[in-house]
C-alpha positions in Angstrom: -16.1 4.3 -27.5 -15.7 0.8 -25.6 -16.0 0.4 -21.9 -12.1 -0.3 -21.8 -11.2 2.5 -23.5 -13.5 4.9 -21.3 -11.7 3.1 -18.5 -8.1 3.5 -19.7 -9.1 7.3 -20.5 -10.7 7.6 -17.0 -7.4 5.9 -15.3 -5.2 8.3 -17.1 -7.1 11.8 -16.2 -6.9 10.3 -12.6 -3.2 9.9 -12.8 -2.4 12.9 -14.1 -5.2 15.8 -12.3 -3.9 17.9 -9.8 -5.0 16.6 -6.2 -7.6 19.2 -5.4 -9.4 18.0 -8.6 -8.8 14.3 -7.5 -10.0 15.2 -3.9 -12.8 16.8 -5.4 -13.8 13.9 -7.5 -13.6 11.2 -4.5 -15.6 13.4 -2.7 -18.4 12.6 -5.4 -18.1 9.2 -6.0 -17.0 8.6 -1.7 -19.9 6.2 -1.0 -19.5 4.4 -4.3 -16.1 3.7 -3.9 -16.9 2.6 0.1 -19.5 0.5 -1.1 -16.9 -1.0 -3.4 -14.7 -1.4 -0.2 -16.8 -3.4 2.2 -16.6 -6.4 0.1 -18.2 -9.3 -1.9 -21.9 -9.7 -2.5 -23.4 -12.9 -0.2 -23.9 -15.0 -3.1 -19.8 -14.0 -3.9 -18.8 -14.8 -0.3 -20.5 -18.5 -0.4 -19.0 -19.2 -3.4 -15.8 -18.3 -1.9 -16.2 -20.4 1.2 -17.4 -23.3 -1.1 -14.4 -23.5 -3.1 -12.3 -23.4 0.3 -14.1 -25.6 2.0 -13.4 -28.1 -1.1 -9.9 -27.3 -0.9 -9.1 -27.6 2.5 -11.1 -30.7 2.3 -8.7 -32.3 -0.7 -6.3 -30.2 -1.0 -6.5 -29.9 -4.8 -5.4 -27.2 -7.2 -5.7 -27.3 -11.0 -2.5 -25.9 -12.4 -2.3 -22.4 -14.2 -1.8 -24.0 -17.6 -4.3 -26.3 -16.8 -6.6 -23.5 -15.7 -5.5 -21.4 -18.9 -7.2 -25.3 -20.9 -10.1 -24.6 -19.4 -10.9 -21.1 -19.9 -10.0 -21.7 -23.4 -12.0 -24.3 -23.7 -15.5 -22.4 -22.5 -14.5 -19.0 -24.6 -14.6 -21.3 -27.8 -17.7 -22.5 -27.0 -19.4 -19.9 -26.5 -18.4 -18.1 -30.2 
């Protein structure tokens, strides 16, 4: 089984568990999830202030659509 579909399996026993099993289960994965919670890597949160600093700085941004080109563009490449 795929990553996805252990995720979409995971998603659905969490929606659908009692709440003491759902408690019990946060309990064990508590620091995981915090560290989840208290954000971005560094290397994440430069490249976010990059890109805001470059948009504050022009004030350009690429349209979906053109955004949609683009990603297109890169996933045929790499096949």
């Amino acid at each position: 089984m795929n990553t996805t579909g252990i995720r979409r399996k995971l998603h659905h026993f969490i929606d659908t568990i009692e709440d003491k099993k759902a408690a019990a289960i946060y309990t064990l994965f508590e620091e995981n999830i915090k560290e989840g919670e208290e954000g971005y890597t560094d290397e994440f949160k430069a490249e976010l202030d990059r890109r805001y600093a470059e948009y504050k700085k022009d004030g350009k941004v690429i349209s979906r659509e053109a955004m949609d080109k683009r990603i297109k563009k890169i996933l045929s490449k790499a096949k």
